[in-house]
N, C-alpha and C positions, 0 to 999 in steps of 0.2 A: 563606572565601567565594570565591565563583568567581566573577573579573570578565570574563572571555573564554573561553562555548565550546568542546570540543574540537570539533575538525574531522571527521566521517566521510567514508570512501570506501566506499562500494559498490560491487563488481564483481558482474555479473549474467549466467551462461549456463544454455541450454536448448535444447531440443531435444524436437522432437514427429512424430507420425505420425495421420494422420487414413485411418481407410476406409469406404466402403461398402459392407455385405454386403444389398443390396436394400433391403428396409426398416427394414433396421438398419443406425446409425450407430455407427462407434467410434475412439473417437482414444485416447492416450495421451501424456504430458509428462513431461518432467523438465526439473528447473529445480537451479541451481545457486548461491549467493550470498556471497560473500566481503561480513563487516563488518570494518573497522580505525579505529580511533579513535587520534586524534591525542591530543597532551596539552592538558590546559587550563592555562588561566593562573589565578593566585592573585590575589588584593588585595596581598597583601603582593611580589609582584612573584617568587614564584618558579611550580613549575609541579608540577601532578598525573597523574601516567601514570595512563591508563586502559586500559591493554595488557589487561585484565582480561576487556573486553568484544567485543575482539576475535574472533571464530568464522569455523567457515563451517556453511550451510544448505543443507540439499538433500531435494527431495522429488520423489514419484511419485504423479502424476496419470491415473486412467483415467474417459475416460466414456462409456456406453451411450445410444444414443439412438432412439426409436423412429418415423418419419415418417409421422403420423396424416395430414400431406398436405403438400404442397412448403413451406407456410407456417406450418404450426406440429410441433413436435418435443419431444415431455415424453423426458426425460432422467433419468439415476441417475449419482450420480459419487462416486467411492471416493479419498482419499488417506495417502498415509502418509509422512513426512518423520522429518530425526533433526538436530539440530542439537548441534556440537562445540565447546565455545570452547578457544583457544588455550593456557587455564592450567586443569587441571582444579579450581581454589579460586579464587574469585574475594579478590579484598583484606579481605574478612570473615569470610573460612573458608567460602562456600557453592560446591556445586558446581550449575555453571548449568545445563549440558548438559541438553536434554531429547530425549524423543521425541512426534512428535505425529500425531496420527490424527483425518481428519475425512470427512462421509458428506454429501452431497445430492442432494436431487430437484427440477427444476425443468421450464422450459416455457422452447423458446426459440421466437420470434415472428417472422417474415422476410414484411410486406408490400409489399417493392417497394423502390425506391431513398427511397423518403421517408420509411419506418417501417422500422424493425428493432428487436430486444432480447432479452434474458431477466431472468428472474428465479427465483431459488431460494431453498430455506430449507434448512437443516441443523445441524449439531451438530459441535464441536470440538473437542478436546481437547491441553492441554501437560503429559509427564506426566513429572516431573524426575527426574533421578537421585538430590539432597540430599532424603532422608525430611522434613527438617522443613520442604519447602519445600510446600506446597497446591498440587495438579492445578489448571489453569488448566482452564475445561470452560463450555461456553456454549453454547448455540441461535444462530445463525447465518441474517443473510436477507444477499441479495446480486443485485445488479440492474444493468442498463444499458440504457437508451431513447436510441437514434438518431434524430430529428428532423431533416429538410431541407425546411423550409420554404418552399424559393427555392432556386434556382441560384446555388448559391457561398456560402448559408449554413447551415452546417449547428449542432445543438445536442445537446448530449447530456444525459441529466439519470443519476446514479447513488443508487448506497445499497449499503455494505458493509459488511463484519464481520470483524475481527481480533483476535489476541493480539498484546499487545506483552510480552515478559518484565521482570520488574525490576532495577533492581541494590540495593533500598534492600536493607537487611537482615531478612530476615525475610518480605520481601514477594514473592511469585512473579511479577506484574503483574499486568494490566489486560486488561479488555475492549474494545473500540476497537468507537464505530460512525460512519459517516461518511454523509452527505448530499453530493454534490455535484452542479455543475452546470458548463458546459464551452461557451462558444458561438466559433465562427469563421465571420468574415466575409471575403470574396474584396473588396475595394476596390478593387485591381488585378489585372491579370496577375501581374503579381511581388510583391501587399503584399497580405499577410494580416493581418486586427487580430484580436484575442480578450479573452474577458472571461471570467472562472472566478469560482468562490463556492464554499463549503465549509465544513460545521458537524460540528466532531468531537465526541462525546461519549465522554470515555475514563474507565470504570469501576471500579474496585477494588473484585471481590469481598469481599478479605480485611476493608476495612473501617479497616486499617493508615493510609493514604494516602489524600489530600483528592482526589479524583476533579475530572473537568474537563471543563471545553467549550471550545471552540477555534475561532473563524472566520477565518474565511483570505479575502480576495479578492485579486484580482488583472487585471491587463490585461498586453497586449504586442501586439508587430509583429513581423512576418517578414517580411524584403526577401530575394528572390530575386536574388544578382547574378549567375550564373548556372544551368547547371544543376548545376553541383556544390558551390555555395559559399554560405548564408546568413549575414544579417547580423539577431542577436536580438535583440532589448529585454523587458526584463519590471519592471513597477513590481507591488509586494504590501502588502499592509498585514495584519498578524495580530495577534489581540485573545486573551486567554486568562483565560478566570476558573475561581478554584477553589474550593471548600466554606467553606476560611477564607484570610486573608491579602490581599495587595492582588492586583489584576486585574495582567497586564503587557502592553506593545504593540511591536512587531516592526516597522519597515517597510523594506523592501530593495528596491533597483535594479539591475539585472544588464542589462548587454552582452556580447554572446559574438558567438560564428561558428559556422557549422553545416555540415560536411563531411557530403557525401551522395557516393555513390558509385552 
């Protein structure tokens, strides 16, 4: 049994182009993602490498947009990624590696400094390299509403759609969909408060694996000490139930600093 966590690091690069060909919009992205997992700790006090899960991630984003009028823009967007992990066998004999391919159509919304968003639907796919491992493949919505209410508060409300791959045995992963919501308040000049909520419901097609729901809340402050230097707070509390077994509850406190440049 595992009484302590591995640790991940995420490193994240990209880069993008946006143009206008008159009433046509088109940008393009690529994105970059280094995952490294620490070891976890044991009960019995030694420790489990998960160097297994280690990879990196990268894909290619393009989208076409058409401007029916300054404030609304229906859209098509094409992607295709490939993702490599560092051992081509993971500790079970499965090779992770996949490739994946996904397609949407949406509507983005721009009324002014107090309303903005979009939302889209489409179709996703993770298609592995190990045969006995099941195509990850799902219908896809994905959304974001900007709300400013007031001067200095702004809210956001979301809803997305993901794969998470697996490492059980046998199991390729899940379907991830997410509810969230995001508010920031101006209190001061330099002190920002905020208050987050979050309902994930994570899937398993295969039927292997007890499927989940997850809610997450959260609050913090941002103190401005100048312009280059913040001072963070964040308190969360996370609730997690599953199909069978007992519920588990999370609560963490973070201080940090915030380098802007």
């Amino acid at each position: 049994m595992r009484a302590v966590q591995s640790g991940i690091d995420q490193y994240t690069l990209g880069a993008g182009i946006e143009r206008d060909f008159g009433i046509l919009r088109g940008s393009a992205k690529i994105d970059f993602d280094r995952y490294v997992y620490g070891d976890a700790e044991l009960d019995n006090g030694g420790s489990l490498s998960l160097k297994d899960r280690n990879r990196n991630a990268g894909a290619v984003t393009v989208r076409v947009g058409y401007e029916l009028s300054p404030a609304l823009i229906p859209f098509i967007e094409a992607s295709a990624g490939k993702s490599i992990y560092d051992l081509r066998e993971d500790t079970l004999g499965f090779e992770r590696s996949y490739d994946s391919y996904g397609a949407r159509a949406g509507i983005e919304a721009d009324l002014g400094e107090k309303l903005n968003g979009e939302i889209a639907l489409g179709y996703q796919t993770y298609r592995f390299d190990d045969d006995r491992l099941e195509e990850l493949k799902g219908f896809t919505i994905d959304g974001l509403i900007n709300w400013s209410p007031q001067r200095g508060t702004n809210v956001a409300y979301g809803i997305s759609t993901g794969i998470e791959p697996s490492t059980t045995a046998g199991e390729s992963g899940a379907m991830v969909y997410t509810l969230s919501s995001r508010a920031t308040h101006e209190l001061r000049t330099a002190l920002v408060a905020r208050l987050s909520n979050s309902l994930t419901f994570r899937n398993f097609p295969s039927g292997n694996s007890d499927d989940e729901k997850v809610w997450l809340t959260g609050a913090g402050l941002t103190w401005d000490l100048n312009r280059y230097l913040a001072l963070v707070g964040d308190v969360s509390y996370e609730h997690t139930t599953r199909d069978s077994g007992p519920a588990t509850n999370i609560a963490r406190v973070g201080v940090g600093l915030t380098l802007r440049r």
